[in-house]
VOFI-120374 format. One record per atom (N, C-alpha, C): residue number from 1; residue in three letters; x, y, z; atom name. Coordinates in Angstrom, 3 decimals. Layout:
NODE   k   r     east    north       up  a
NODE NUM ala        X        Y        Z CA
...
//
This chain:
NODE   k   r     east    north       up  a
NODE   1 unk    0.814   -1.180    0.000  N
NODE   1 unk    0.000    0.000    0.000 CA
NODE   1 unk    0.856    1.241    0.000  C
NODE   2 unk    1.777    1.428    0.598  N
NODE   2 unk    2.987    1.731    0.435 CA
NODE   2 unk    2.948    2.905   -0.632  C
NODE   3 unk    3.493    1.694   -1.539  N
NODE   3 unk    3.321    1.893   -3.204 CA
NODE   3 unk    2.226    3.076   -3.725  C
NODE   4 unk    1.056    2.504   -3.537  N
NODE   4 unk   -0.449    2.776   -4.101 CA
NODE   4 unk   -0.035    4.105   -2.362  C
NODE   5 unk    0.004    3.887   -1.823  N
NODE   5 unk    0.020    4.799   -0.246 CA
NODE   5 unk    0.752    5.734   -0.543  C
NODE   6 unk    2.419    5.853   -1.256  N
NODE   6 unk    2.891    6.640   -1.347 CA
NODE   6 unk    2.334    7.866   -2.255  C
NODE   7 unk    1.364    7.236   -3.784  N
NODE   7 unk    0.820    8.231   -4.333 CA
NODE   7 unk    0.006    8.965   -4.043  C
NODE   8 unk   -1.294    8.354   -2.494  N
NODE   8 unk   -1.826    8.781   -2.362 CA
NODE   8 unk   -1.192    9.602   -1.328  C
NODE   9 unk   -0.446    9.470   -0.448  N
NODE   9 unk   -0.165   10.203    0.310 CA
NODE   9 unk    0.770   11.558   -0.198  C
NODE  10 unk    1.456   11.228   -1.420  N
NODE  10 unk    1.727   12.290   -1.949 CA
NODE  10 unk    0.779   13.447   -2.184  C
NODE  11 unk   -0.421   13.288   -2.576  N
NODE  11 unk   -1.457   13.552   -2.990 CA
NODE  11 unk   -2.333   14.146   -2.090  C
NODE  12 unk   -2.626   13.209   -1.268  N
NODE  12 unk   -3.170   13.642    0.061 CA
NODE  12 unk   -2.954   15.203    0.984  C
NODE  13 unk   -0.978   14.653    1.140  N
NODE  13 unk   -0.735   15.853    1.776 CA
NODE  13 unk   -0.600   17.375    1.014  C
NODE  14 unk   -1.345   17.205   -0.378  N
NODE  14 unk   -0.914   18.462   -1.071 CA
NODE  14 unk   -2.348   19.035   -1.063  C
NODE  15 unk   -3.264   18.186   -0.714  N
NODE  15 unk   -4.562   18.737   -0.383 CA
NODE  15 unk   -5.520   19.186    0.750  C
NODE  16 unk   -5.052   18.569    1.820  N
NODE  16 unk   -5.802   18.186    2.945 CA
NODE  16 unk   -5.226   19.485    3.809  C
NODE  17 unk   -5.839   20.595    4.382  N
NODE  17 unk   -6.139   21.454    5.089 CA
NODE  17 unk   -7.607   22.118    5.620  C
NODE  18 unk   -6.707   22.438    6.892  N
NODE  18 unk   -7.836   23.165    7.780 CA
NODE  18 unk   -8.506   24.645    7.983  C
NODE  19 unk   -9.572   24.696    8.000  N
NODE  19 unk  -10.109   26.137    8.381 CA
NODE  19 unk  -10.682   27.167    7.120  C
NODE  20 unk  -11.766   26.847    7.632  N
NODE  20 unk  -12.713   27.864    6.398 CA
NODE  20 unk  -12.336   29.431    6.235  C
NODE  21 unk  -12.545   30.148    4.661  N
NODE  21 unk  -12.485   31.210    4.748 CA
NODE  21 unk  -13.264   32.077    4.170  C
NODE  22 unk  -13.714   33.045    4.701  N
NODE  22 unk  -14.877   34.083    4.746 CA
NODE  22 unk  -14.076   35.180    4.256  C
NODE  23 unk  -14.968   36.274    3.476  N
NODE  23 unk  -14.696   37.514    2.841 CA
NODE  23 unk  -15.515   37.818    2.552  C
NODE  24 unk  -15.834   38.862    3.736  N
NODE  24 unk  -17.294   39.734    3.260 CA
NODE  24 unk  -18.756   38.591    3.304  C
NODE  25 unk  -18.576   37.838    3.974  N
NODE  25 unk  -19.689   37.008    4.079 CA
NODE  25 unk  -19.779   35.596    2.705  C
NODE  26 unk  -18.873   35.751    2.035  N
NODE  26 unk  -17.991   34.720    0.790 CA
NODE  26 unk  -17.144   34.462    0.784  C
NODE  27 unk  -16.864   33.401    0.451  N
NODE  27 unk  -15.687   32.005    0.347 CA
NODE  27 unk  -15.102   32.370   -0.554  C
NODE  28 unk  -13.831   32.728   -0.798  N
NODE  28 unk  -12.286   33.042   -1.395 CA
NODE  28 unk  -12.544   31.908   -2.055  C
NODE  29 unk  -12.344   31.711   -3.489  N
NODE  29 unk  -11.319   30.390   -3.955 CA
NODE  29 unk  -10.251   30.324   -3.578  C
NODE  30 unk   -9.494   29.091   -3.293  N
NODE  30 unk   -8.033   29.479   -3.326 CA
NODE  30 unk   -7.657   28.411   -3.762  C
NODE  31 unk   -6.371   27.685   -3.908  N
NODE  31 unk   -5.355   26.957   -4.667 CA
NODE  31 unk   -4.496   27.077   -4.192  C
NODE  32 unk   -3.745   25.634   -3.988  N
NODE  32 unk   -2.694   25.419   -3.240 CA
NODE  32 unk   -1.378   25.016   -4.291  C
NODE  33 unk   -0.576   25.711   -3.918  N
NODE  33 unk    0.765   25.983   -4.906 CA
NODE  33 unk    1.555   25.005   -3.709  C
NODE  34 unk    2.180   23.877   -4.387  N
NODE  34 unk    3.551   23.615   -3.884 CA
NODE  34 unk    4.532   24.070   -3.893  C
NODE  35 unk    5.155   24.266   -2.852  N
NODE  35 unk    6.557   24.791   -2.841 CA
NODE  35 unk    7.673   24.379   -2.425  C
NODE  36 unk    7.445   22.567   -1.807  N
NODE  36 unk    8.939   22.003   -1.612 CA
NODE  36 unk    8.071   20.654   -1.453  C
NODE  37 unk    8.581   19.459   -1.797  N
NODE  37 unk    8.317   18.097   -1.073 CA
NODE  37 unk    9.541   17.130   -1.048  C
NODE  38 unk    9.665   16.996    0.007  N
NODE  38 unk   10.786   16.125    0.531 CA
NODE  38 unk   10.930   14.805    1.467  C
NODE  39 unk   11.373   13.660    0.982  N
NODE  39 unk   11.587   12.127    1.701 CA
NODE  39 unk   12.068   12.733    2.945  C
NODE  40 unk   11.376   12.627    4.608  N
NODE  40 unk   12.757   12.618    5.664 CA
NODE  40 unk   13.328   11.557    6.073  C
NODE  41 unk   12.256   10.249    5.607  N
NODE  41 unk   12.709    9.158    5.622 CA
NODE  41 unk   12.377    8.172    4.877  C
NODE  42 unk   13.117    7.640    4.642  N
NODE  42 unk   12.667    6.849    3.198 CA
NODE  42 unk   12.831    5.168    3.402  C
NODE  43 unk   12.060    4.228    2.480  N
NODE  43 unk   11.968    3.179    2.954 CA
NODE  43 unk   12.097    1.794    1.505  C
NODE  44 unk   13.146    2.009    1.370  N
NODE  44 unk   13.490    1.626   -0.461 CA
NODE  44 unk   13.045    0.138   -0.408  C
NODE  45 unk   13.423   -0.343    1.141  N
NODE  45 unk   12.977   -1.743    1.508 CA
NODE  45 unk   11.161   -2.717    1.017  C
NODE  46 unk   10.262   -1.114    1.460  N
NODE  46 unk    9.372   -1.305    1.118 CA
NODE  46 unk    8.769   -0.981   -0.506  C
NODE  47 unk    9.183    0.566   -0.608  N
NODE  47 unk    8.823    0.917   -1.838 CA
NODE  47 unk    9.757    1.687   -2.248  C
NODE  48 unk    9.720    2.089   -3.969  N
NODE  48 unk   10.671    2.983   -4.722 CA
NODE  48 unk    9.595    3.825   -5.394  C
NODE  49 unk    9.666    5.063   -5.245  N
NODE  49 unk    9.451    5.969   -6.025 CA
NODE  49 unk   10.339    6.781   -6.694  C
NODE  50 unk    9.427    7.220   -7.757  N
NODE  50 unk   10.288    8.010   -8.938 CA
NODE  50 unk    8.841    8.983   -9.459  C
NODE  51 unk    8.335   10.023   -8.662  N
NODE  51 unk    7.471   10.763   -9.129 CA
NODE  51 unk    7.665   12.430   -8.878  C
NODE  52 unk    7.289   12.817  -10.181  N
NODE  52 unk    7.404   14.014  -10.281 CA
NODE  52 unk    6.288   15.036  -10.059  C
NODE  53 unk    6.609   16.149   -9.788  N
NODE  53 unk    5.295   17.291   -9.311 CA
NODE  53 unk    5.726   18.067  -10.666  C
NODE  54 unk    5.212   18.389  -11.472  N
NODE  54 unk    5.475   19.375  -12.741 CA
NODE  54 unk    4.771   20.326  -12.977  C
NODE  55 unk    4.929   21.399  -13.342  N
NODE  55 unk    4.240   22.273  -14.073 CA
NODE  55 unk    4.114   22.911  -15.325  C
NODE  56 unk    3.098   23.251  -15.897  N
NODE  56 unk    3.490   23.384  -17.264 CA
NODE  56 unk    3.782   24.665  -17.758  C
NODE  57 unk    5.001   24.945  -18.354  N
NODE  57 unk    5.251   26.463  -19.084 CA
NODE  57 unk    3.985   27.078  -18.837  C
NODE  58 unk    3.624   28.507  -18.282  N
NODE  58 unk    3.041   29.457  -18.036 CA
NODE  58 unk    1.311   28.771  -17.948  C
NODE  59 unk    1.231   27.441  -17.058  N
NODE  59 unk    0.205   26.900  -16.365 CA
NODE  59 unk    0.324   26.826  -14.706  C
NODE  60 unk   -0.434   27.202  -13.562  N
NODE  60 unk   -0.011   27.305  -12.330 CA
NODE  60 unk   -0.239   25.660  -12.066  C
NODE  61 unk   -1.136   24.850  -12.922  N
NODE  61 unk   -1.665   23.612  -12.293 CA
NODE  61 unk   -0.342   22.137  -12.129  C
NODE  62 unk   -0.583   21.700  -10.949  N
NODE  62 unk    0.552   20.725  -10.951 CA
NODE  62 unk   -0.173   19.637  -11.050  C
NODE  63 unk    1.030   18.283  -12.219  N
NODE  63 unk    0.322   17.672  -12.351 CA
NODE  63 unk    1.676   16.044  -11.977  C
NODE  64 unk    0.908   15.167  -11.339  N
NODE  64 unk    2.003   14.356  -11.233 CA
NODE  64 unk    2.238   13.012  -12.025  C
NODE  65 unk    3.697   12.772  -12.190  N
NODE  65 unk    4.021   11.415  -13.169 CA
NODE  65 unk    5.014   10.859  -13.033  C
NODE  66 unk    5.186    9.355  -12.564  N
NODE  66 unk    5.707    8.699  -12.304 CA
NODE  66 unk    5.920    7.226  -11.861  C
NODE  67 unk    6.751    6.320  -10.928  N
NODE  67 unk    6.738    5.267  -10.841 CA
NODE  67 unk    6.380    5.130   -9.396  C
NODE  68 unk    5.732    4.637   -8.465  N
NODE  68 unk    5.656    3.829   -7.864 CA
NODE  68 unk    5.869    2.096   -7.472  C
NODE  69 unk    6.938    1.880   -6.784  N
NODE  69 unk    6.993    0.074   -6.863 CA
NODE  69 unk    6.960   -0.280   -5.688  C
NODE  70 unk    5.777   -0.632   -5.613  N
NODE  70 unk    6.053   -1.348   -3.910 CA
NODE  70 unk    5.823   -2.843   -3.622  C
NODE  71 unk    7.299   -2.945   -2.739  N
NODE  71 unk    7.425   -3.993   -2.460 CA
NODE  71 unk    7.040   -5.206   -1.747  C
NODE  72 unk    6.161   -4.655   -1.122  N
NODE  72 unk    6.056   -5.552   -0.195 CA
NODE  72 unk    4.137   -5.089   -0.327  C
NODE  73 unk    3.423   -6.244    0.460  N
NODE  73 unk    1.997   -5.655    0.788 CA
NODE  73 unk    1.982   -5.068    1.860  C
NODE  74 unk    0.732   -3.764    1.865  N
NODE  74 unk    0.157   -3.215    3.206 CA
NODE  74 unk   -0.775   -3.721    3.764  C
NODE  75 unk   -1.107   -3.799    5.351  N
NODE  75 unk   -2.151   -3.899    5.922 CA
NODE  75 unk   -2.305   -3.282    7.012  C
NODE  76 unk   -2.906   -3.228    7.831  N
NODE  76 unk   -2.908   -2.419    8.869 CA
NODE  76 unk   -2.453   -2.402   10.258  C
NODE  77 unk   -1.058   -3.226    9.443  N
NODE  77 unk   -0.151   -3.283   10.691 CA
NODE  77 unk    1.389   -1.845   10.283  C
NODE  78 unk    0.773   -1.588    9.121  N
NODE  78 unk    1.670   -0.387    9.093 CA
NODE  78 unk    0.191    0.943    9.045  C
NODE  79 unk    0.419    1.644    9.783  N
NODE  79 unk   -0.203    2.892   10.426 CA
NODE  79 unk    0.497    4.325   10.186  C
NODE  80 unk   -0.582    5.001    9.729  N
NODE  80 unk    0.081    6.362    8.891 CA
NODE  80 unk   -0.744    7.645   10.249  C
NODE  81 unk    0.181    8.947   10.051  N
NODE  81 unk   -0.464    9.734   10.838 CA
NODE  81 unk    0.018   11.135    9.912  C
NODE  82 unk   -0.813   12.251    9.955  N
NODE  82 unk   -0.769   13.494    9.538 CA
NODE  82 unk   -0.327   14.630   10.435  C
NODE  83 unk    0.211   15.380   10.349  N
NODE  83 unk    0.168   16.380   10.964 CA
NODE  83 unk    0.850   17.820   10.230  C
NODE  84 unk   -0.481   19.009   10.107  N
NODE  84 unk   -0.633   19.552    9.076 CA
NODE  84 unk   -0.640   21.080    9.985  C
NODE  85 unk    0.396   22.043    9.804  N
NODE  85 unk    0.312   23.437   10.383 CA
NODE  85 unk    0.452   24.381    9.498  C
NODE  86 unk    0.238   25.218   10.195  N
NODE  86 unk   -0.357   26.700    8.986 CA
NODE  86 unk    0.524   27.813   10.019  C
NODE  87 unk    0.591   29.137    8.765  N
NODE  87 unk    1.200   30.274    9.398 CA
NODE  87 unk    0.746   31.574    8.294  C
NODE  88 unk    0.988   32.612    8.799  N
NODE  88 unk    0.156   33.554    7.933 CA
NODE  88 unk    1.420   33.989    7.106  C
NODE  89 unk    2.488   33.709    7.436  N
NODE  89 unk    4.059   34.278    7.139 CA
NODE  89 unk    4.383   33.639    6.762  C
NODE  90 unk    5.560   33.151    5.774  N
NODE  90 unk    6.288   31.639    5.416 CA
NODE  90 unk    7.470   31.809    6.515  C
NODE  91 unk    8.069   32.790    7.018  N
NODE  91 unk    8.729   32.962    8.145 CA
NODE  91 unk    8.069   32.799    9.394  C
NODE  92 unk    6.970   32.765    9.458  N
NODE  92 unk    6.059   32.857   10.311 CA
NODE  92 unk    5.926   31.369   11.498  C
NODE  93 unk    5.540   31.638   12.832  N
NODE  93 unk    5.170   30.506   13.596 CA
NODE  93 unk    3.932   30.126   13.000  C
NODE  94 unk    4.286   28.639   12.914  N
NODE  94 unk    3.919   27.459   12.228 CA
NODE  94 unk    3.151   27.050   13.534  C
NODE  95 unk    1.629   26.423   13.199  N
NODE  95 unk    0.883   25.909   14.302 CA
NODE  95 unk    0.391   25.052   14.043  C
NODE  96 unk    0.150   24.151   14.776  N
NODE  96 unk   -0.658   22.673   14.169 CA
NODE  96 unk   -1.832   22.744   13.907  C
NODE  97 unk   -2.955   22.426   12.961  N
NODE  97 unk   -4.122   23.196   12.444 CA
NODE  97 unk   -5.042   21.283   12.649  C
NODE  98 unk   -4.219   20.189   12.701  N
NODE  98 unk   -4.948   19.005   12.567 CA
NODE  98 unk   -3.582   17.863   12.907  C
NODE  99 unk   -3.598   17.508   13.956  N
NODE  99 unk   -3.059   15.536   14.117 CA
NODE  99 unk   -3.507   14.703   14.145  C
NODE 100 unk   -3.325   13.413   13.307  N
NODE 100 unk   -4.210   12.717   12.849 CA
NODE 100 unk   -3.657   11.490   14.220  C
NODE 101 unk   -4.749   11.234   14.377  N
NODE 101 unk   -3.886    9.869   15.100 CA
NODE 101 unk   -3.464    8.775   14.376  C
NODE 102 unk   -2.831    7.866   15.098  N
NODE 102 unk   -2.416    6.564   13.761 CA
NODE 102 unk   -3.407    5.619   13.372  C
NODE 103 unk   -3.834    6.031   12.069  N
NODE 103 unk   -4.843    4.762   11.207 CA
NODE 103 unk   -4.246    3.483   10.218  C
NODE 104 unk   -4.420    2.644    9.942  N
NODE 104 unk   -4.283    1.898    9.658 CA
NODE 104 unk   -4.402    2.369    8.244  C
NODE 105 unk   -3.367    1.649    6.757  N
NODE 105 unk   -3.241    1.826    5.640 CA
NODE 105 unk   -4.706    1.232    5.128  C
NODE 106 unk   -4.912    0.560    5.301  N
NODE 106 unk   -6.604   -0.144    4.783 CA
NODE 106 unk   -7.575    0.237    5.454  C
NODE 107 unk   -7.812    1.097    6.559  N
NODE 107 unk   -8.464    1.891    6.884 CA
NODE 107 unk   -8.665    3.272    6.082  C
NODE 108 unk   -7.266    3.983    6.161  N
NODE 108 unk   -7.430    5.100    5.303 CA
NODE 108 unk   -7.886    4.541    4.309  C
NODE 109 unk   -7.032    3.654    2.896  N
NODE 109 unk   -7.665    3.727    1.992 CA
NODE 109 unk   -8.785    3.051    1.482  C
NODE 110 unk   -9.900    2.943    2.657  N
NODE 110 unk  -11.478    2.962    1.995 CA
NODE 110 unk  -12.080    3.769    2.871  C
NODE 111 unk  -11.420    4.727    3.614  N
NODE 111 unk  -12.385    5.978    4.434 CA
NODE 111 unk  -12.185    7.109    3.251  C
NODE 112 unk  -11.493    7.872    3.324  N
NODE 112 unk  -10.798    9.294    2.957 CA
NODE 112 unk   -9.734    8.741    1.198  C
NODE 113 unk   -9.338    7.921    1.421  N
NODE 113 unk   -8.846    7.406   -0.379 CA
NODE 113 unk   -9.629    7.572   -0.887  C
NODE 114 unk  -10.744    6.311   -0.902  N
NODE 114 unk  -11.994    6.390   -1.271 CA
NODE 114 unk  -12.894    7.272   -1.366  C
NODE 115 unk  -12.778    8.258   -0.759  N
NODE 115 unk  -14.159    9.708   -0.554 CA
NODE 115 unk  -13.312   11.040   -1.438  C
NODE 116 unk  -11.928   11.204   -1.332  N
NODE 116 unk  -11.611   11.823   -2.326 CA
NODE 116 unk  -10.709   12.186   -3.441  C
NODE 117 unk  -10.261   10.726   -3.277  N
NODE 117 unk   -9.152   10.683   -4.475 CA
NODE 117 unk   -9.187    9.125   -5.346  C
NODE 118 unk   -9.650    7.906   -4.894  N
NODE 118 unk   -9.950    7.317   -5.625 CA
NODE 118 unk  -10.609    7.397   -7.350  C
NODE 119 unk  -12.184    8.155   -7.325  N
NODE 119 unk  -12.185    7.754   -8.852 CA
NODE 119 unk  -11.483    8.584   -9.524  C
NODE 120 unk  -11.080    9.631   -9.351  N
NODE 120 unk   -9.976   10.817  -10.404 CA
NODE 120 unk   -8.535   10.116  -10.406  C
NODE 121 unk   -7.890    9.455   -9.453  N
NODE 121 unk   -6.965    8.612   -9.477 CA
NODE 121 unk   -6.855    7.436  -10.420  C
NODE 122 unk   -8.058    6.653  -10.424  N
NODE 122 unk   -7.997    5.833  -11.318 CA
NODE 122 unk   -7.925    5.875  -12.911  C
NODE 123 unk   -8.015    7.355  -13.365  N
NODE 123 unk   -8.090    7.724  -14.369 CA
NODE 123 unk   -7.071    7.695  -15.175  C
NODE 124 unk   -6.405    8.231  -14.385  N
NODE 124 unk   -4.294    8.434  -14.563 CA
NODE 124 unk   -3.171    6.970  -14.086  C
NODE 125 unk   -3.866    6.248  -13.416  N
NODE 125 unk   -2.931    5.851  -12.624 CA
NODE 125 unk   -3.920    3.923  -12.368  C
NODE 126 unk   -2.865    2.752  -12.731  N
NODE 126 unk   -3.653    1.625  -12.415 CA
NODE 126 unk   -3.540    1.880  -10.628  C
NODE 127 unk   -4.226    2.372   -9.752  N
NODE 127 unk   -4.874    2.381   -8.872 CA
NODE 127 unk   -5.218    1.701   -7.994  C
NODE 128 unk   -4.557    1.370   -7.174  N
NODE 128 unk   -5.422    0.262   -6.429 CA
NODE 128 unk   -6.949    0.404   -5.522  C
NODE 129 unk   -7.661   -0.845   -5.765  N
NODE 129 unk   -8.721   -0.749   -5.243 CA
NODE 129 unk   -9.091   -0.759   -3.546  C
NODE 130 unk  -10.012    0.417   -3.138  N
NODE 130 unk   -9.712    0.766   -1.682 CA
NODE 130 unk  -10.619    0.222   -1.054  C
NODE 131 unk  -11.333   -0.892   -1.619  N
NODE 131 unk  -11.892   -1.987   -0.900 CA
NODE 131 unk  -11.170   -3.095   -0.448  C
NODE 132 unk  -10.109   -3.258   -0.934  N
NODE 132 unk   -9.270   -4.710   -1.036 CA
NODE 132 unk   -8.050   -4.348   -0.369  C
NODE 133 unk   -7.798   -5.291    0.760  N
NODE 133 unk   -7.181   -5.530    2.148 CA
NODE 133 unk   -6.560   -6.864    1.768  C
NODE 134 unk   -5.166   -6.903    2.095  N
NODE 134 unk   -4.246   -5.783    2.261 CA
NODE 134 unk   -3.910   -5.454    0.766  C
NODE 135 unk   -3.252   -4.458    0.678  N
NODE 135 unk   -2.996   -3.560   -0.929 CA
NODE 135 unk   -1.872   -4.478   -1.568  C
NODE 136 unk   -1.536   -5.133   -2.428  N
NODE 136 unk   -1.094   -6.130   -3.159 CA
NODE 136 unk    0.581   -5.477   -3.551  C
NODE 137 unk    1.615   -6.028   -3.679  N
NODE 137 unk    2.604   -5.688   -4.181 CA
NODE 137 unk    2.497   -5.166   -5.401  C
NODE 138 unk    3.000   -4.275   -6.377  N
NODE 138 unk    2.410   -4.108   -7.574 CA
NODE 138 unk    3.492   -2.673   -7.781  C
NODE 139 unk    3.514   -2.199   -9.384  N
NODE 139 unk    4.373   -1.172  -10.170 CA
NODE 139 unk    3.087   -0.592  -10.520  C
NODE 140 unk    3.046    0.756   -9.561  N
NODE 140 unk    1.907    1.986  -10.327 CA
NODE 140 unk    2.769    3.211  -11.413  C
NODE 141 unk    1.929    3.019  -11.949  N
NODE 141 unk    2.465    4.402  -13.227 CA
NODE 141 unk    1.115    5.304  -13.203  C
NODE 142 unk    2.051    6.666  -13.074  N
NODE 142 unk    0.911    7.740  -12.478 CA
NODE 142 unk    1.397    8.448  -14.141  C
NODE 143 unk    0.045    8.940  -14.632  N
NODE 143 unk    0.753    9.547  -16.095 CA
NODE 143 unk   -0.482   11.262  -15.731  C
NODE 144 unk    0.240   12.442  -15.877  N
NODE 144 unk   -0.992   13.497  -15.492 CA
NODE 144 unk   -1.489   13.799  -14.482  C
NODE 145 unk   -1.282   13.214  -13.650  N
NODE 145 unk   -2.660   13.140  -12.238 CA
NODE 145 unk   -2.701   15.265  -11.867  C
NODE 146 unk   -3.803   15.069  -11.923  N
NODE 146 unk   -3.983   17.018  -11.617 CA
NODE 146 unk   -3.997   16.802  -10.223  C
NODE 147 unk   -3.374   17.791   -9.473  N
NODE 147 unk   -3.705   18.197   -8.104 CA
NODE 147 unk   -4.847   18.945   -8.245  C
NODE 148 unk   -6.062   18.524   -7.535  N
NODE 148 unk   -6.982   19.485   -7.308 CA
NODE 148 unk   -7.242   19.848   -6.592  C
NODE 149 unk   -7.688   21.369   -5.741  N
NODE 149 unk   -7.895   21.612   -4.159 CA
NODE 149 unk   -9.238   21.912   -4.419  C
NODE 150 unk  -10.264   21.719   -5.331  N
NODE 150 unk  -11.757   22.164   -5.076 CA
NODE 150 unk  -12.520   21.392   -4.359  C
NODE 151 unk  -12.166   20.121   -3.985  N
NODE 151 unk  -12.840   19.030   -2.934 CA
NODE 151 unk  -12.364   19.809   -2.100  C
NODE 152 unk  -11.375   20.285   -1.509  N
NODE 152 unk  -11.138   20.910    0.165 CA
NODE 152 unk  -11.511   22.291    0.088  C
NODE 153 unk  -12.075   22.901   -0.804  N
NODE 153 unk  -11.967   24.502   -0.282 CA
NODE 153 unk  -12.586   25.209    0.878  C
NODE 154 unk  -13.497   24.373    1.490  N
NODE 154 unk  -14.027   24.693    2.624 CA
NODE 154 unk  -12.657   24.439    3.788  C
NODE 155 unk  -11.868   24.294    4.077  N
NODE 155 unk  -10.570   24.283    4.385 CA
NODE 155 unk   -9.655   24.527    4.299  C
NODE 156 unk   -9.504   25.337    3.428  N
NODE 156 unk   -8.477   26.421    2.984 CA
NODE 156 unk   -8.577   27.549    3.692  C
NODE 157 unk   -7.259   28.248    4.173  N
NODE 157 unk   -7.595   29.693    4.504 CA
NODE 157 unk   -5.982   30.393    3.988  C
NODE 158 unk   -6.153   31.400    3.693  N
NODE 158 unk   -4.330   31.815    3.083 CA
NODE 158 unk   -3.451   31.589    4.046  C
NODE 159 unk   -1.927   31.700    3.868  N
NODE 159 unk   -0.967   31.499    4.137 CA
NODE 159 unk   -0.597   30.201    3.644  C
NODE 160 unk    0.187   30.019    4.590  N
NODE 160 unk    1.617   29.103    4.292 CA
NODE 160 unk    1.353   27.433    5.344  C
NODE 161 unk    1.368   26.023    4.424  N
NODE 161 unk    1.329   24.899    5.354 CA
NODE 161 unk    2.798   24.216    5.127  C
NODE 162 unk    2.907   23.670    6.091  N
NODE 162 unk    3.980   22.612    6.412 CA
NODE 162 unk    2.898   20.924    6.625  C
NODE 163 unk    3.186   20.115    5.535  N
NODE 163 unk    2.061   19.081    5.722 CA
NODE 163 unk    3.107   17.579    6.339  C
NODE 164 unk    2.779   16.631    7.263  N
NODE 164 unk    4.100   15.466    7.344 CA
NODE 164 unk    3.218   14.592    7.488  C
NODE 165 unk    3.764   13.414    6.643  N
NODE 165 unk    2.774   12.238    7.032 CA
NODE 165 unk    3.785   11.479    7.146  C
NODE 166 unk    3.550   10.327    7.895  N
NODE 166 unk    4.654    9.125    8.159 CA
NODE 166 unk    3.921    7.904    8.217  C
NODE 167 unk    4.661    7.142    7.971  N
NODE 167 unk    3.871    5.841    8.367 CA
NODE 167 unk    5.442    4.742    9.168  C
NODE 168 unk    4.357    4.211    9.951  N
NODE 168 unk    5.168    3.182   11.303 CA
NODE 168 unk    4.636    1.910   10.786  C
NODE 169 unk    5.400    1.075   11.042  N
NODE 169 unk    5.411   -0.547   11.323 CA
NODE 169 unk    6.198   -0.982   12.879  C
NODE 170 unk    5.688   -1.726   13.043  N
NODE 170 unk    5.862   -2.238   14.614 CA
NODE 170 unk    6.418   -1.065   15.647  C
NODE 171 unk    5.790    0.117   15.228  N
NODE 171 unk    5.442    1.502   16.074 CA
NODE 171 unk    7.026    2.325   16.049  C
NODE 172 unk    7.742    1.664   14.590  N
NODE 172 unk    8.741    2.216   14.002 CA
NODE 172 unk    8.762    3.494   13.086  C
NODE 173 unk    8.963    4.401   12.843  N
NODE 173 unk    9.088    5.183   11.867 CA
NODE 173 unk    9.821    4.449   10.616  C
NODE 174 unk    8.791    4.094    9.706  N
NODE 174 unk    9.624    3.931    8.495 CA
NODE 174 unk    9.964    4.504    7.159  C
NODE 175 unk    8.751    5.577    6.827  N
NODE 175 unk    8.689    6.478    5.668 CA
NODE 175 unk    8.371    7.759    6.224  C
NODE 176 unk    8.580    8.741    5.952  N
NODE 176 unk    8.374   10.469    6.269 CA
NODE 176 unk    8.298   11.358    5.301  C
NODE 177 unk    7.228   11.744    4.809  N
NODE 177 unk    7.250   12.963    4.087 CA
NODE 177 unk    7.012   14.439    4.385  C
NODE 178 unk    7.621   15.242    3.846  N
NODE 178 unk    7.107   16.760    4.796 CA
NODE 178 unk    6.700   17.397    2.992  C
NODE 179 unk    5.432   18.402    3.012  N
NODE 179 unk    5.520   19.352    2.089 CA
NODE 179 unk    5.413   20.527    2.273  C
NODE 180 unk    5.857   21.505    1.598  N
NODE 180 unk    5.633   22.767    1.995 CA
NODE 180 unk    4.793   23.613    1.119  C
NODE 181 unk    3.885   24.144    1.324  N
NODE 181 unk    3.299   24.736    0.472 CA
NODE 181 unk    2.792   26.166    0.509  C
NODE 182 unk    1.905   26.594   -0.350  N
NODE 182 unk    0.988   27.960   -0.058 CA
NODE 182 unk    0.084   28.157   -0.685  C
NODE 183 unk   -1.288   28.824   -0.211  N
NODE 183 unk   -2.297   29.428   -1.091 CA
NODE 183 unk   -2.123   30.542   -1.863  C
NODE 184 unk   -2.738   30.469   -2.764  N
NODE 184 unk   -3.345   31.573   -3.806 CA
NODE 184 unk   -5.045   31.874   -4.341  C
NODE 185 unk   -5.234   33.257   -4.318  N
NODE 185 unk   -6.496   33.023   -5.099 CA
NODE 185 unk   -6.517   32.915   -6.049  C
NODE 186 unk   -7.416   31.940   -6.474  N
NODE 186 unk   -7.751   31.613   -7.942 CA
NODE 186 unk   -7.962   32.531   -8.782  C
NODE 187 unk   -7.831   32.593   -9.855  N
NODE 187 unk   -8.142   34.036  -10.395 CA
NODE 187 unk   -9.559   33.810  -11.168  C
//
């Protein structure tokens, strides 16, 4: 799951924020611009990635493509957790806006996989299915995948996030991702 986990969690953490925003009694569009994503720990044992965040000559939209191989199967003895802070500054104190506690990989992916990234995923990407426990060893090829933030916009508010998800096996840290990002209004 890993594998299929790493895309989504790539994915995940470029979307998933907290806190509604009001203007004048109306909701801002906004759009979330990446601005750094980085392995803090990496787990080659389990899976290999090779995916890219791109953008296109004078397009703001990012779109991702690449390899996923994961090695091994998930179940829900490896457990992922979020923890997602916001700041109005990119220099700014950073505050925790949401900690997820630790869920289980086949939990997440038929709660929240399933509710908002499954069928647009499957479009781009052979996908694994987020009914089926545990997630199968398998080579995903992600070709396009759009980041979209219009499923979360009720959770958006401007500034600047720091997003980390990790996932543990036998209450180990074995994979770590951090992203950094920021809003914009849509135009």
């Amino acid at each position: 799951m890993v594998s299929k986990f790493h895309l989504f969690l790539g994915i995940w953490l470029l979307q998933i924020f907290v806190a509604p925003i009001q203007a004048d009694g109306e909701k801002k569009k906004l759009k979330i611009v990446l601005d750094k994503l980085e392995k803090e720990i990496d787990a080659e044992h389990l899976v290999k990635t090779e995916l890219k965040f791109e953008k296109a000559e004078g397009d703001d939209e990012v779109k991702i493509n690449g390899v996923v191989d994961q090695l091994v199967d998930f179940d829900d003895n490896y457990k992922i957790t979020f923890d997602i802070s916001h700041s109005d500054e990119q220099d700014g104190e950073y505050k925790t806006v949401l900690s997820t506690p630790q869920k289980g990989i086949c939990e997440v992916m038929q709660t929240h996989y399933k509710k908002f990234f499954y069928e647009s995923l499957k479009e781009h990407c052979n996908a694994p299915d987020p009914d089926v426990c545990p997630v199968t060893k398998e080579k995903y090829e992600v070709k396009d995948y759009p980041l979209d933030s219009s499923k979360f916009q009720n959770y958006l508010r401007p500034g600047f996030y720091r997003v980390v998800a990790t996932v543990l096996h036998n209450e180990e840290e074995v994979l770590k991702y951090r992203v950094e990002s920021h809003t914009e209004e849509e135009a």
